[in-house]
C-alpha positions as CSV (number, residue, x, y, z in Angstrom):
1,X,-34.5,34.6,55.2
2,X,-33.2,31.1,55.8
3,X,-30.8,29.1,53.1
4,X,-31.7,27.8,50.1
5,X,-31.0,24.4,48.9
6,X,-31.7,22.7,46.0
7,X,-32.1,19.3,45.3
8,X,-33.2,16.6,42.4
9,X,-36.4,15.4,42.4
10,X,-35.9,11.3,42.8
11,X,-39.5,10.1,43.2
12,X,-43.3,10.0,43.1
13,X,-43.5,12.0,46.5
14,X,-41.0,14.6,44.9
15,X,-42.7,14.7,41.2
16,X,-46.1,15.8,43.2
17,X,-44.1,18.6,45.3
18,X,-43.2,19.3,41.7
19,X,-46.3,19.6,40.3
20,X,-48.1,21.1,43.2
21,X,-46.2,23.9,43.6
22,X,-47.6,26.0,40.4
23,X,-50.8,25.5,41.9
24,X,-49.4,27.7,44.8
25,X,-47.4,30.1,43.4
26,X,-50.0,31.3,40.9
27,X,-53.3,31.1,42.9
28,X,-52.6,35.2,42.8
29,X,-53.0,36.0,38.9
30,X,-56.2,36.0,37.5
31,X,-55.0,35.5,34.4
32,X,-53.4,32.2,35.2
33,X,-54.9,28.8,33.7
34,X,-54.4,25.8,36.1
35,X,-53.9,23.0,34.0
36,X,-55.6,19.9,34.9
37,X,-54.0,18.1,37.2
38,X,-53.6,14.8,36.4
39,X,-52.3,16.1,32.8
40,X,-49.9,18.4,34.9
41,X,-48.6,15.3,36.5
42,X,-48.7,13.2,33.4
43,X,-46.2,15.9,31.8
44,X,-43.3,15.0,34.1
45,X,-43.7,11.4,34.2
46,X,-41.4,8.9,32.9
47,X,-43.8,6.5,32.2
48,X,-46.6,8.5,30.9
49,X,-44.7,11.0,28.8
50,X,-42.9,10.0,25.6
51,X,-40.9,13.1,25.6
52,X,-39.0,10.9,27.8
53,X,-38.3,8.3,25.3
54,X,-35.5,11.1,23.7
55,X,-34.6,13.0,26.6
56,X,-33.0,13.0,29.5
57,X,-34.7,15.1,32.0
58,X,-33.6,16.1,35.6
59,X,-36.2,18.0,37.7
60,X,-35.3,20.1,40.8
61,X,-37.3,21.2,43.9
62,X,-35.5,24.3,45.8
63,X,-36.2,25.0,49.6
64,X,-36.2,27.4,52.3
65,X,-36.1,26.5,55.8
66,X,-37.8,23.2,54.7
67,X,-40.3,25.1,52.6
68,X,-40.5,24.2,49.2
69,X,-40.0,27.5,47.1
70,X,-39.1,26.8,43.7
71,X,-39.0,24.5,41.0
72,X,-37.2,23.7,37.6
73,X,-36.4,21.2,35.1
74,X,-33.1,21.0,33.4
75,X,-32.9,18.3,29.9
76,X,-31.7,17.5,26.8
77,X,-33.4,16.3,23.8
78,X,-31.2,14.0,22.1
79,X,-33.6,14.3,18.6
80,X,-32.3,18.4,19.2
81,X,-29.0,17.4,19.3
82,X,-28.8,15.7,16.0
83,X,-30.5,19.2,14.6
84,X,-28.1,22.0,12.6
85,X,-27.1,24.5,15.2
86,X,-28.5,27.0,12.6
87,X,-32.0,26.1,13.7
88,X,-31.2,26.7,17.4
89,X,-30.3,23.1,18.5
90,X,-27.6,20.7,17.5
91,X,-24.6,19.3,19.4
92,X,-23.7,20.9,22.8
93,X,-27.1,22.3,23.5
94,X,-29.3,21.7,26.5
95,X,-32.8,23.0,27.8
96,X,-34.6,24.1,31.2
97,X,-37.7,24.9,31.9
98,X,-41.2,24.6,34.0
99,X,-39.6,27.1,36.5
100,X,-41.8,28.8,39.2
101,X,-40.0,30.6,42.2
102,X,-41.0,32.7,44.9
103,X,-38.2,35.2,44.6
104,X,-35.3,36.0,42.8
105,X,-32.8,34.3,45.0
106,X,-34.6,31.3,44.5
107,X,-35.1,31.7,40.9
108,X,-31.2,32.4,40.2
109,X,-30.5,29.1,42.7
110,X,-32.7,27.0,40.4
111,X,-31.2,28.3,37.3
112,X,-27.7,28.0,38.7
113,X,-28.6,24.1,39.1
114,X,-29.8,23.5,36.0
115,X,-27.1,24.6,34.4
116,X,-24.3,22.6,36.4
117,X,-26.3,20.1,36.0
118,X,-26.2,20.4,31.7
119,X,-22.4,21.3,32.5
120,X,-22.3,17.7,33.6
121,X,-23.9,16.3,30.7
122,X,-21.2,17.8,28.5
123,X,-23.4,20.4,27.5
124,X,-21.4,23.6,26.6
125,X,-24.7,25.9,25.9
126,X,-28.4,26.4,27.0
127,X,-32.1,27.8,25.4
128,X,-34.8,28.0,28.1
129,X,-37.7,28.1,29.1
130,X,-38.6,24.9,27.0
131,X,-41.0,23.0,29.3
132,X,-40.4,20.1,28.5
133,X,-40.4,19.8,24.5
134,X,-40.2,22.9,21.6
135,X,-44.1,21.5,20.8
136,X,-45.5,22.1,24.6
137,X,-44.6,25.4,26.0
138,X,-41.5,27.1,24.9
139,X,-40.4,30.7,25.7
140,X,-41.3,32.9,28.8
141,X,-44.1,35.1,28.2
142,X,-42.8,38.4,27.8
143,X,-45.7,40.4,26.7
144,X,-49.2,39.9,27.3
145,X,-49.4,39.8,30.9
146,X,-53.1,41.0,31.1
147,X,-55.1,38.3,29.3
148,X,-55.1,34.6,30.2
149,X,-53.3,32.3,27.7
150,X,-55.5,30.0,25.0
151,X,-55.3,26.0,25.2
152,X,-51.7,25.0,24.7
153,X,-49.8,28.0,25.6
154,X,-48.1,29.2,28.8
155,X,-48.2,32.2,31.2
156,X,-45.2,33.2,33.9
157,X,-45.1,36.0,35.7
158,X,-43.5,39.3,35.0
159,X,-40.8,39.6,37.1
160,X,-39.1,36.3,35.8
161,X,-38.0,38.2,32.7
162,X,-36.0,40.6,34.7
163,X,-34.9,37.6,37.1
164,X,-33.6,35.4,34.1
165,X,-31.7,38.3,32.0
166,X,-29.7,39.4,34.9
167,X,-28.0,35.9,34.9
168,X,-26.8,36.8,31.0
169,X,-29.7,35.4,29.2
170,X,-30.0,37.0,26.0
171,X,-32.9,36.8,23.6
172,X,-32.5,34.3,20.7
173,X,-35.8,34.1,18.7
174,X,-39.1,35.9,20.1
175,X,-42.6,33.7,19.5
176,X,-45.5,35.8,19.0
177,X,-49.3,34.8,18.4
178,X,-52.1,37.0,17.0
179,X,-55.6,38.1,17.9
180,X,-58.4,38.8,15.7
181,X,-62.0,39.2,15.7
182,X,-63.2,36.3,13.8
183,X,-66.6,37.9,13.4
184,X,-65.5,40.8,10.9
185,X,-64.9,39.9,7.2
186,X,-61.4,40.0,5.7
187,X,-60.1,42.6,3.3
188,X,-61.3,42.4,-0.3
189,X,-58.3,41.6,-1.9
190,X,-58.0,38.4,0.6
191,X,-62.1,37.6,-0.3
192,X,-61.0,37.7,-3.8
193,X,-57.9,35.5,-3.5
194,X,-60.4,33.0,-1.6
195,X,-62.8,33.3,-4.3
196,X,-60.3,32.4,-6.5
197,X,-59.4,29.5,-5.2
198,X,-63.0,27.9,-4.7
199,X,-62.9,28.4,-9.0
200,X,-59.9,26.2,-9.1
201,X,-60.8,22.7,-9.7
202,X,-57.5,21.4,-8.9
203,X,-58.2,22.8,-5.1
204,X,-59.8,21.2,-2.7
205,X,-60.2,21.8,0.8
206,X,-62.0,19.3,2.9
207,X,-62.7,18.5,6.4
208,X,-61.2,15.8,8.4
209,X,-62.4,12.6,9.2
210,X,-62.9,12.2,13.1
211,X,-63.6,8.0,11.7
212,X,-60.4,7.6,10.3
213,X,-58.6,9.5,13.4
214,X,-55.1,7.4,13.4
215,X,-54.9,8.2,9.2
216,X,-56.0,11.4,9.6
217,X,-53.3,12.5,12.1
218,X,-50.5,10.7,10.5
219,X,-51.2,12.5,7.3
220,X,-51.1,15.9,9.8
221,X,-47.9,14.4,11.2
222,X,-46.3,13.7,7.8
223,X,-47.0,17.3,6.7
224,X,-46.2,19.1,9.5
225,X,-42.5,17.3,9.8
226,X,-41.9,18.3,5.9
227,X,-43.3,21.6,6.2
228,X,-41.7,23.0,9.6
229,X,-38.5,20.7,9.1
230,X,-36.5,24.3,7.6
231,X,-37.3,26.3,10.7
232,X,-35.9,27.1,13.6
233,X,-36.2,25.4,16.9
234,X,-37.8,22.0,14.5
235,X,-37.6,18.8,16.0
236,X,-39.0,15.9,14.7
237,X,-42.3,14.8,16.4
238,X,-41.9,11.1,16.8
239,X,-45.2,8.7,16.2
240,X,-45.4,8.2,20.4
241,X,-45.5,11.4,21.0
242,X,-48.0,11.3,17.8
243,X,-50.1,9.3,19.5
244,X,-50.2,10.4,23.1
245,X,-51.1,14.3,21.5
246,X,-53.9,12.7,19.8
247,X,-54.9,10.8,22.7
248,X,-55.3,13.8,24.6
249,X,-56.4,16.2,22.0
250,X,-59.5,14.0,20.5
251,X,-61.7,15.3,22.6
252,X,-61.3,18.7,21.2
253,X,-60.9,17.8,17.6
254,X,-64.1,18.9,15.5
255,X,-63.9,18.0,12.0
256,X,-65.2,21.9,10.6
257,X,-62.1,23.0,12.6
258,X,-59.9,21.1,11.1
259,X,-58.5,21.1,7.4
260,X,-56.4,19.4,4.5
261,X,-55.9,21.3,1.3
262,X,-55.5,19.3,-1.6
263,X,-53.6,20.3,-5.0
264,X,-54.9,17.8,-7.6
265,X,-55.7,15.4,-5.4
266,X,-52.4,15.1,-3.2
267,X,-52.7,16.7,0.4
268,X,-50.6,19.8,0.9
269,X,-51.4,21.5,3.2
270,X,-53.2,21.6,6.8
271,X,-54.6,23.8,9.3
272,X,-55.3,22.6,13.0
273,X,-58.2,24.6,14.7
274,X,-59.5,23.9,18.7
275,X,-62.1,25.7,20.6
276,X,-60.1,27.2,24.2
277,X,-60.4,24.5,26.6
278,X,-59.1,26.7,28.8
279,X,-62.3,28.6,29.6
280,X,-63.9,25.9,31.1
281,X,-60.7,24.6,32.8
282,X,-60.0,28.1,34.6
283,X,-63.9,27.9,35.7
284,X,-63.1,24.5,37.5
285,X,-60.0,25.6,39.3
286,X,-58.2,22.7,36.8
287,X,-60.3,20.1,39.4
288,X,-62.3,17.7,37.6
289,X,-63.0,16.4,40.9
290,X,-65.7,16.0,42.1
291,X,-67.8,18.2,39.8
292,X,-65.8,19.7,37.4
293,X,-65.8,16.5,35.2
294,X,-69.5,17.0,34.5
295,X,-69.3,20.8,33.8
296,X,-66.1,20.0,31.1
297,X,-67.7,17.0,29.7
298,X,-71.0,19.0,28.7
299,X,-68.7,21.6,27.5
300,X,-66.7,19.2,24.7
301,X,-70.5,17.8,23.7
302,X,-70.9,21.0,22.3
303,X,-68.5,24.3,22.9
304,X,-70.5,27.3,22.9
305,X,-69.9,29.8,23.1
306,X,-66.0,29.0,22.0
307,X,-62.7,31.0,20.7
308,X,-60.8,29.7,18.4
309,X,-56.8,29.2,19.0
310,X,-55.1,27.7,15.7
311,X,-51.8,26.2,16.9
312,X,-50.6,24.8,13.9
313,X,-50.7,24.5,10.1
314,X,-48.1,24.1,7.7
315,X,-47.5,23.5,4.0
316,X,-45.4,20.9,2.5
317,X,-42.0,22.3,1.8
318,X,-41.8,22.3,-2.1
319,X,-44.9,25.1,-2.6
320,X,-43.6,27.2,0.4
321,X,-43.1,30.6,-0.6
322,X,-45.5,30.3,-3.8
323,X,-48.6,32.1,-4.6
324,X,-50.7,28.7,-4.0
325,X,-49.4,28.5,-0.3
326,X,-50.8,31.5,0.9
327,X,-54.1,31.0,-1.3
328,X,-54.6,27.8,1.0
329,X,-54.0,29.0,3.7
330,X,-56.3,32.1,3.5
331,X,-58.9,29.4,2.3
332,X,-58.3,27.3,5.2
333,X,-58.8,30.0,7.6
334,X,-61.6,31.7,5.8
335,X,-63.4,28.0,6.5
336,X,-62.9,27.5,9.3
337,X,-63.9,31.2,10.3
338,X,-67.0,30.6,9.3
339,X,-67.8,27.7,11.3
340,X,-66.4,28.8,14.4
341,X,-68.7,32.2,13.9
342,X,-71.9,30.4,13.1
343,X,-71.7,26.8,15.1
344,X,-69.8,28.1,17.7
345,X,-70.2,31.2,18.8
346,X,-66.8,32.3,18.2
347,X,-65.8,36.0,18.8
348,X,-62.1,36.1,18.6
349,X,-59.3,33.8,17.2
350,X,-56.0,33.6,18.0
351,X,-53.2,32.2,15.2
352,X,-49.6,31.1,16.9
353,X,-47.4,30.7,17.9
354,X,-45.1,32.2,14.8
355,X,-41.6,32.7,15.0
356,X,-40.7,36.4,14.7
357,X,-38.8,36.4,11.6
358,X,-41.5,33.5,9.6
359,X,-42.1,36.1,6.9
360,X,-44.8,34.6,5.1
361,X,-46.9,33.7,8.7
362,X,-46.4,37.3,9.8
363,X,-47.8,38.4,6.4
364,X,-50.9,36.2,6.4
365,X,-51.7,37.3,9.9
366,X,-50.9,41.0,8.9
367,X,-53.3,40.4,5.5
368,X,-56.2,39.4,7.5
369,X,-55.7,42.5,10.6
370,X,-54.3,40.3,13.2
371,X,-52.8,42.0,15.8
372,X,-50.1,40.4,18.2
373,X,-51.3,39.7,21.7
374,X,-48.7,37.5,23.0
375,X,-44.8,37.1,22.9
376,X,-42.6,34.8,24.3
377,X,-39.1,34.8,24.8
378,X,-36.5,31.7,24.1
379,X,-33.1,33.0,25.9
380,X,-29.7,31.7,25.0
381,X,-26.6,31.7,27.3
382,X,-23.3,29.9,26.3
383,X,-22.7,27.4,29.6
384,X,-18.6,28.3,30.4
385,X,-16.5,27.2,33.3
């Protein structure tokens, strides 16, 4: 086998290389989703991607005998930097991710890179995979090999687990999502907590507004910062990075799948539900040209039959913990259950991701017989020498 060299990626001609390569490396796993390509390419471009507006980001192409083999980004969020290292982040802290690599030599060349590289930037430790931001695709997949991922969430191969933790990774918080059959009824006690609520006149639990789109998601936004700004791994999501999710997303949003509690009157509380885009993507090879366009587009006018993937929801900080909390959100889901069963065909749901030790997620997936189906693995490694 010839010598591997790595090098940073310092163009347009390089960013495609970049991008391209997934493409390759994964055309063997049928459980792999190719992502659209012009979104693939939009994710690691300066001028498209407002993750680059608080990060600096270096990506790296490694080759073999003039082959490229390998791939990786190394960054740093400066928004994670100002974050309390208890939630993961703070000062000193860096972040790789998006790597694919043909083998392990190529794999532990990447990593080797990426690090030097955050060495460089005065970074003293690491958490990776992160590809690119903590609201895209963080963690390696560690479990749930067998099944292709939902909209929004990643896949890697097995054998990177083993690659990465032989370099001194060690595990520092484990993401998991759940799977349920949306078509079976939940327990009584959670029917009668739901009941409940609907006799509460100082509940409300409403639809949103596809009209008032820009309100509607800065309302989402304004929740989702207060009610996730405790956890671990938060960083704030800033209004162009707002804006270009929404952009992207507003296709997919349908009001009945998407929902605001209100407690006498003031929104609390929300729950974010999309149909799996990436059914029809993985049909269409993640081409839109020069058919594939006309077989998604008749697919968003009207996804059926759909899963459901809920990839966030949140509850303003001051009523976490409390009885009401977990009273919306069993009434959020139980909504939007039924829609997705009877307007779109729904069979199964998937909630997540949830961090590991989110005590009140786990228990409101656990209360309504979710079952994990996915985890995913953030590593840490201190960066010496």
């Amino acid at each position: 086998m010839g010598e591997i060299t790595v090098a940073p990626v310092a163009d347009k001609a390089g960013r495609k290389q970049f991008t391209d390569l997934a493409y390759r490396l994964n055309a063997d796993d049928p459980n792999w989703v190719p992502p659209l390509r012009s979104e693939a390419a939009e994710l690691v471009d300066p001028a498209k991607n407002p993750f680059f507006q608080h990060a600096d980001v270096q990506l790296f192409l490694a080759r073999r005998d003039g082959r490229v083999v390998g791939r990786i980004s190394a960054h740093i969020d400066r928004l994670a930097l100002e974050m309390p290292v208890e939630q993961g982040f703070g000062p000193g802290c860096g972040q790789w991710g998006l790597l694919e690599a043909e083998d392990e030599a190529v794999c532990h060349a990447l990593i080797a890179a990426a690090e030097q590289w955050l060495r460089d930037q005065g970074m003293t430790r690491v958490l990776a995979p992160i590809s690119l931001s903590i609201w895209e695709e963080p963690g390696l997949l560690t479990l749930g090999h067998d099944h292709p991922p939902m909209v929004m969430m990643g896949h890697d191969k097995p054998q990177y687990q083993p690659w990465i933790e032989a370099l001194g990774y060690e595990a520092a918080k484990m993401l998991r999502t759940f799977d349920l059959d949306v078509r079976v009824e939940y327990p009584k006690l959670i029917q009668r907590i739901i009941a409940s609520g609907e006799k509460n006149d100082k509940i409300r639990i409403r639809k949103v507004d596809k009209s008032r789109f820009d309100e509607e998601a800065a309302l989402i936004l304004d929740i989702l910062n207060d009610a996730w700004s405790g956890n671990w791994g938060f960083v704030p999501i800033t209004d162009a990075e707002v804006a270009h999710t929404g952009k992207k997303l507003k296709p997919l949003v349908f009001e009945d799948l998407i929902r605001v509690a209100e407690y006498e009157g003031e929104p609390v509380a929300f729950m974010m539900t999309l149909p799996d885009l990436n059914r029809p993507i993985k049909e269409i090879g993640g081409k839109l040209f020069p058919f594939g366009w006309i077989k998604l587009l008749r697919w968003l006018r009207h996804p059926y039959p759909a899963d459901m993937r809920v990839p966030l929801m949140g509850v303003r900080k001051h009523l976490q913990s409390s009885r009401l909390a977990s009273q919306l959100a069993f009434m959020m889901i139980e909504y939007i259950r039924r829609e997705a069963v009877v307007k779109y065909g729904s069979k199964r749901g998937e909630i997540g991701w949830i961090l590991d030790d989110n005590q009140g997620m786990n228990a409101i997936a656990e209360a309504i017989d979710a079952t994990v189906n996915r985890e995913y693995t953030i590593y840490g490694k201190a960066l010496v020498g």
